[in-house]
Structures are given as C-alpha cells and as structure tokens.
C-alpha positions as CSV (number, residue, x, y, z in Angstrom):
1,X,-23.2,-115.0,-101.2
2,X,-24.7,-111.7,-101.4
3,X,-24.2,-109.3,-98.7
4,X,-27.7,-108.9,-97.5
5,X,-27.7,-112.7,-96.8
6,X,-24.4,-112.9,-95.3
7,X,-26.0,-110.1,-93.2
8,X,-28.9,-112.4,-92.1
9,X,-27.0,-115.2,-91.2
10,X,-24.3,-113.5,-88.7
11,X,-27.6,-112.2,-87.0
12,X,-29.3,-115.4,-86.9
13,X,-25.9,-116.3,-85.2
14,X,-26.1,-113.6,-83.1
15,X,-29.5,-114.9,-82.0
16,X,-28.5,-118.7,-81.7
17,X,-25.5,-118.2,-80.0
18,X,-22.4,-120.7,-80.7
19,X,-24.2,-122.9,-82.8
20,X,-25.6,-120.1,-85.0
21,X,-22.2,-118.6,-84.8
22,X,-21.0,-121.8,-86.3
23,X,-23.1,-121.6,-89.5
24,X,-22.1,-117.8,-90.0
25,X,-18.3,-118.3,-90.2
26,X,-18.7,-121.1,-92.6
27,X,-20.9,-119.3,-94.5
28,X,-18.5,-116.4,-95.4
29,X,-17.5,-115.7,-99.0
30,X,-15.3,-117.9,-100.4
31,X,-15.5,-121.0,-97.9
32,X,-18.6,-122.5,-99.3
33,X,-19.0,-123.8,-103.1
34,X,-22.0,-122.0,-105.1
35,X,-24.4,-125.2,-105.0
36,X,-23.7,-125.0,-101.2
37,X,-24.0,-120.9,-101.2
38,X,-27.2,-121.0,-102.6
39,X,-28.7,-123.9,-100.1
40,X,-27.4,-121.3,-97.4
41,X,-29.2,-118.8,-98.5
42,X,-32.2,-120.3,-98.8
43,X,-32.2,-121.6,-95.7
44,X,-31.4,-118.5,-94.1
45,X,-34.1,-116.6,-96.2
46,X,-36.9,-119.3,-95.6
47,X,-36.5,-118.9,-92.0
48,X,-35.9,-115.5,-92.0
49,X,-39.3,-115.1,-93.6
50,X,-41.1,-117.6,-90.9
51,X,-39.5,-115.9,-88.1
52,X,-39.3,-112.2,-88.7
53,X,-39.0,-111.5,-84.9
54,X,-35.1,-112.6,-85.2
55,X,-33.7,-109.3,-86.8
56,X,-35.0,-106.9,-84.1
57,X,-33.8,-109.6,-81.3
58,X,-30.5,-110.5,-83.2
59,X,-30.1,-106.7,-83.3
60,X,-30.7,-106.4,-79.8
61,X,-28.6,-108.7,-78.9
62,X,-25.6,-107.3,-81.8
63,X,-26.1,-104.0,-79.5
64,X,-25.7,-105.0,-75.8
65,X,-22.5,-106.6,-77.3
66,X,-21.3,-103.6,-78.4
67,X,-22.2,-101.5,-75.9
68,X,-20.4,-103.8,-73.2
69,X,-17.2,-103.9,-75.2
70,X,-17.8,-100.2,-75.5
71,X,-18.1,-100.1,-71.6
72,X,-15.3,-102.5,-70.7
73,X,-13.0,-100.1,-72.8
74,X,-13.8,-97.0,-71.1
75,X,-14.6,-98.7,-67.5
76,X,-12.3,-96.5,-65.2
77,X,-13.5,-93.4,-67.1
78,X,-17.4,-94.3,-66.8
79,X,-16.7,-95.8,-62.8
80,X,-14.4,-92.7,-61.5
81,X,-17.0,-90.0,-60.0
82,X,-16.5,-86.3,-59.9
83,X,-15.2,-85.6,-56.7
84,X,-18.0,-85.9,-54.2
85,X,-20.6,-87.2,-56.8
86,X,-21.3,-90.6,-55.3
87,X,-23.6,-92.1,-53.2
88,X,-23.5,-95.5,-50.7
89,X,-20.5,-97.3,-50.1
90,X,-17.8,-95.5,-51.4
91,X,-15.4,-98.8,-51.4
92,X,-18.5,-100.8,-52.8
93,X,-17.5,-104.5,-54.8
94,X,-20.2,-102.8,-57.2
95,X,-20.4,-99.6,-59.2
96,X,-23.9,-98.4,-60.7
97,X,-23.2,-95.5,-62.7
98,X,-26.4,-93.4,-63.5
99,X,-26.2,-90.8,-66.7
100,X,-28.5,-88.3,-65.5
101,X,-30.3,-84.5,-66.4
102,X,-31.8,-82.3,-63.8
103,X,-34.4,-81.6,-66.2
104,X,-35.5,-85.4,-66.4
105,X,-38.4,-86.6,-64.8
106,X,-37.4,-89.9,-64.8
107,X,-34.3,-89.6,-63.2
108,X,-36.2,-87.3,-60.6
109,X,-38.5,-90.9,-60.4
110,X,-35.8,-93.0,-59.9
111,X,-34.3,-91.6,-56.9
112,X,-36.3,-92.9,-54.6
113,X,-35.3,-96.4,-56.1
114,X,-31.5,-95.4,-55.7
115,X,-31.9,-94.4,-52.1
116,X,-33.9,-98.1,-51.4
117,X,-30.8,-99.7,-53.3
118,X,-28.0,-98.1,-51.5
119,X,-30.1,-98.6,-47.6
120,X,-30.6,-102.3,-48.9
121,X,-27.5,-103.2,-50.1
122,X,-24.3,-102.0,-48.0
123,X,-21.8,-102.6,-50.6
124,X,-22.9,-101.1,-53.5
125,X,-21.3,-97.7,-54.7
126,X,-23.3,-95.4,-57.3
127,X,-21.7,-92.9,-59.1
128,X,-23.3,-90.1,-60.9
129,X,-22.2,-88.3,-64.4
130,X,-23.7,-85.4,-65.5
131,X,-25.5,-85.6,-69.1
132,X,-27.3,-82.1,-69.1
133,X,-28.7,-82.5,-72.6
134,X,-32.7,-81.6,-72.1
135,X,-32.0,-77.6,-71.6
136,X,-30.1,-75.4,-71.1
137,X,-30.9,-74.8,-67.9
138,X,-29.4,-78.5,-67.2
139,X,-25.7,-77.3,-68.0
140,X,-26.8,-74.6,-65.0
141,X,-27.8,-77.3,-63.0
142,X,-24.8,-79.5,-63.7
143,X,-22.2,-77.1,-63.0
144,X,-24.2,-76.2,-59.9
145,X,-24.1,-79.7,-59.1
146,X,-20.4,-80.3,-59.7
147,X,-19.6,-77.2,-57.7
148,X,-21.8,-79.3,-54.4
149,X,-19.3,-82.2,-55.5
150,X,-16.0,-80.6,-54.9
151,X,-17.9,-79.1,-51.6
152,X,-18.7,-82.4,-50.5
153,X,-22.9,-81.4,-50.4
154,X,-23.2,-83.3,-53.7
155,X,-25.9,-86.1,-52.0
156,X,-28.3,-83.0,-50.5
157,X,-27.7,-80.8,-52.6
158,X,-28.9,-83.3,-55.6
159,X,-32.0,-84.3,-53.8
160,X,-32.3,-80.3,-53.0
161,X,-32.6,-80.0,-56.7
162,X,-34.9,-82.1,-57.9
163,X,-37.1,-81.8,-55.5
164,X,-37.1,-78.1,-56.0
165,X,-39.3,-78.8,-59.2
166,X,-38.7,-77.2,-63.0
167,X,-35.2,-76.5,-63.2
168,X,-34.5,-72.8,-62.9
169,X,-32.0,-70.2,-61.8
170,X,-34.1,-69.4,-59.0
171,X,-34.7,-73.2,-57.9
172,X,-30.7,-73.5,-58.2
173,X,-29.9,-71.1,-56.2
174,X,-32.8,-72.0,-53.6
175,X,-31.0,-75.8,-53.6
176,X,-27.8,-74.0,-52.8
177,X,-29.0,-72.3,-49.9
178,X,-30.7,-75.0,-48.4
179,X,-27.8,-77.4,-48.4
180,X,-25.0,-74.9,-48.3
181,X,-23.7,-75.3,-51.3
182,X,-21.2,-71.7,-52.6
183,X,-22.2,-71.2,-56.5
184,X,-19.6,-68.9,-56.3
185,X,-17.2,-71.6,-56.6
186,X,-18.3,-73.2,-59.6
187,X,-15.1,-75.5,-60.9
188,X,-12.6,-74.1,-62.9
189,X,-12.9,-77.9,-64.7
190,X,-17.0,-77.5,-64.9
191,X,-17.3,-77.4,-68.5
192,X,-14.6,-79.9,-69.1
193,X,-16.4,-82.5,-66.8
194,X,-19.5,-81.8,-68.5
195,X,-18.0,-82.1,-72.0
196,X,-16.3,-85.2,-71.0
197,X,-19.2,-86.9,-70.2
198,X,-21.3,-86.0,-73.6
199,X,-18.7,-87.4,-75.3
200,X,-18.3,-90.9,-72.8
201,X,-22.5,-91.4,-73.4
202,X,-21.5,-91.3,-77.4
203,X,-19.2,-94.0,-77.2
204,X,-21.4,-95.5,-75.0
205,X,-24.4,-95.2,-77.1
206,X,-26.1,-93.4,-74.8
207,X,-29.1,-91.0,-76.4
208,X,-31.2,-90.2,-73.4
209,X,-31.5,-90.1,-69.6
210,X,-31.8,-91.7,-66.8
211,X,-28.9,-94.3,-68.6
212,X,-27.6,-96.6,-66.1
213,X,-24.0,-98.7,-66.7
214,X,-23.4,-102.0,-64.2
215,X,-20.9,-104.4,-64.7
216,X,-20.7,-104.3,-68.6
217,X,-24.4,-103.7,-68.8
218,X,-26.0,-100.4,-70.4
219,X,-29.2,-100.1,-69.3
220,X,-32.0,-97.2,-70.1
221,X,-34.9,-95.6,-68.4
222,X,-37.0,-95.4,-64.8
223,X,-36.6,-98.8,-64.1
224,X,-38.2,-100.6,-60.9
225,X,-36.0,-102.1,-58.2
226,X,-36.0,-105.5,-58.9
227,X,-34.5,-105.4,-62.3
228,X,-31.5,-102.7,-60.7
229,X,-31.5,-105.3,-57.8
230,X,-31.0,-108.1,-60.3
231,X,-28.8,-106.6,-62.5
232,X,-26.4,-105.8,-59.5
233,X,-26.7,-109.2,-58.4
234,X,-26.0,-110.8,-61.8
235,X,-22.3,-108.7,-61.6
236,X,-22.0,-110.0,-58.6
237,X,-22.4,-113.5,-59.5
238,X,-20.1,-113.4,-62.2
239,X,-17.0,-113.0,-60.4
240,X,-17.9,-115.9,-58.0
C-alpha cells in the first residue's frame, strides 16, 4: 500500500473514530495480502473521492489530538500564572488560560466576556500569559504588565491598558499612573517570562491571539460566552 493511501485511511480513522481506527491498523504494510491491499485502496480512494469533506475534518480532528497531548504535557507550565496575573477564583476546580497581546483587538473584545465568566461562575480561575507578538510595542506592554503582576495591580492595570486604546509608551505609562502600577520596577525575569511563553504557544501550536487553553482544549479567537461557558462546563463534566 502506497503511502498516500495509507495516509487516507488513518484519517478516515481519525474521522470514524474506533471503528475507522480498526480498518487503519489492519491496513498497514505488511498485514494485508496484495489482492486484499488493492481492495483497500480502492475503497478508501472511492470514498475519499465521494466525500472530500473528510480530509479537512479528519485533519481537524488529527490536530485537537495533538494539541491536547501537547497541552496535557506541558499542563503545570501553561496553568501556573506569573505572579499576580490571574483573575476569579484563585483556588478555582477550573483553569482558563488566555494567550493574549495588548495590541489585539480581539482580546481587547473578549474582556468583557472574561469579566461575565468569572462574576457568573465562582469557581473558575483564569490565568493570563503574555504572547506580545503583533508589535513591538506589545513586549512594552507585556513587561509593563508583568511588572503590575509582581505589584499585585495586574487585574486594573490590564483593563487600564486596553482601554487606554493603541498601545503606546504614552498609553503605558498613563495605565501605570492610573492604577499605580511603578514601571520602574520592571522584573528582573521580564524577558525570560516573555520568552517562555513564545516558546510554550509553539509547542502548543499556537499562531495568533486571543488563544484560549481549558482542560485539554486549545481553542482560538473572540469567542462568545456560551461556547467559553460550555467548554468550561464540558471539563467539568469530565471529572464527574
């Protein structure tokens, strides 16, 4: 069996679940006899053929199994906050974990939708990682923000911030003031915590921002409160 096919049938397995699973093992190379290999593959290419809309949902699926062994691996990395850097209930039964830029406008969008979760739901915890990737002005902002962290101003100064508008020195510095926050104490591990969390989003596959990890879910973009609320619920659920 050529490799293309072989391909085809561990995502139609993918897709189909145990049963599909089933037909992909004992179609490896060297379990099945050439008459045999050859019905497989034609099989697998007929349908294939009839139902294109597999190999992007096999895909999908192949990738939200990666990226939640990828998440389970690092899980006390991606769930331990910087400092102050967290919001609701800091003993919480369960973490949301948002990947965020101070230059994003969606992550500016979705913080009214954080701010309904945590008032509606008293034992959820969200932690916060920096991911300034937009500008450079974001490292600015992130080591700003790390420095409100270790002051324990992390929550005002972060709504300071965005709701300061386009990220400058000046808007920074304005956020600072308002909530109190001394940029002359920027961490001595700044840069490290920032570097530390670029390289947690690659394992993660993380490419943009707002990213949001729950349970062993990675999920991506502005995305409305229902689906956070049901995502958080679905963890929930699972340990029952």
């Amino acid at each position: 069996m050529n490799r293309l096919t072989l391909m085809l049938v561990v995502l139609l397995g993918a897709a189909f679940g145990a049963g599909g699973m089933w037909l992909a093992e004992r179609a490896a190379p060297g379990k099945l006899g050439a008459a045999d290999q050859a019905q497989v593959e034609q099989v697998v290419h007929d349908y294939v053929l009839a139902n294109p809309e597999l190999i992007p949902q096999a895909m999908q699926k192949l990738q939200e199994r990666e990226s939640g062994r990828a998440v389970a691996a690092n899980r006390s990395r991606v769930e331990t906050p910087y400092a102050g850097a967290v919001m609701g209930n800091p003993n919480g039964d369960v973490t949301l974990v948002e990947f965020f830029d101070y230059n994003c406008g969606y992550c500016r969008a979705s913080l009214p939708t954080i701010d309904r979760l945590v008032k509606s739901d008293p034992k959820l915890r969200v932690v916060f990682r920096e991911l300034p990737i937009l500008a450079e002005e974001s490292r600015d902002a992130a080591r700003a923000s790390l420095a409100a962290a270790k002051q324990g101003r992390f929550a005002a100064f972060h709504e300071a911030l965005y709701a300061g508008g386009q990220v400058s020195a000046q808007s920074i510095a304005a956020a600072a003031r308002q909530t109190g926050v001394d940029l002359s104490k920027i961490p001595d591990d700044a840069d490290t915590e920032i570097a530390g969390n670029l390289q947690l989003a690659a394992k993660l596959g993380i490419s943009g921002t707002p990213a949001w990890v729950v349970g062993d879910k990675l999920l991506s973009g502005a995305l409305p409160f229902d689906r956070m609320q049901e995502a958080i619920a679905e963890v929930r659920a699972a340990r029952n």
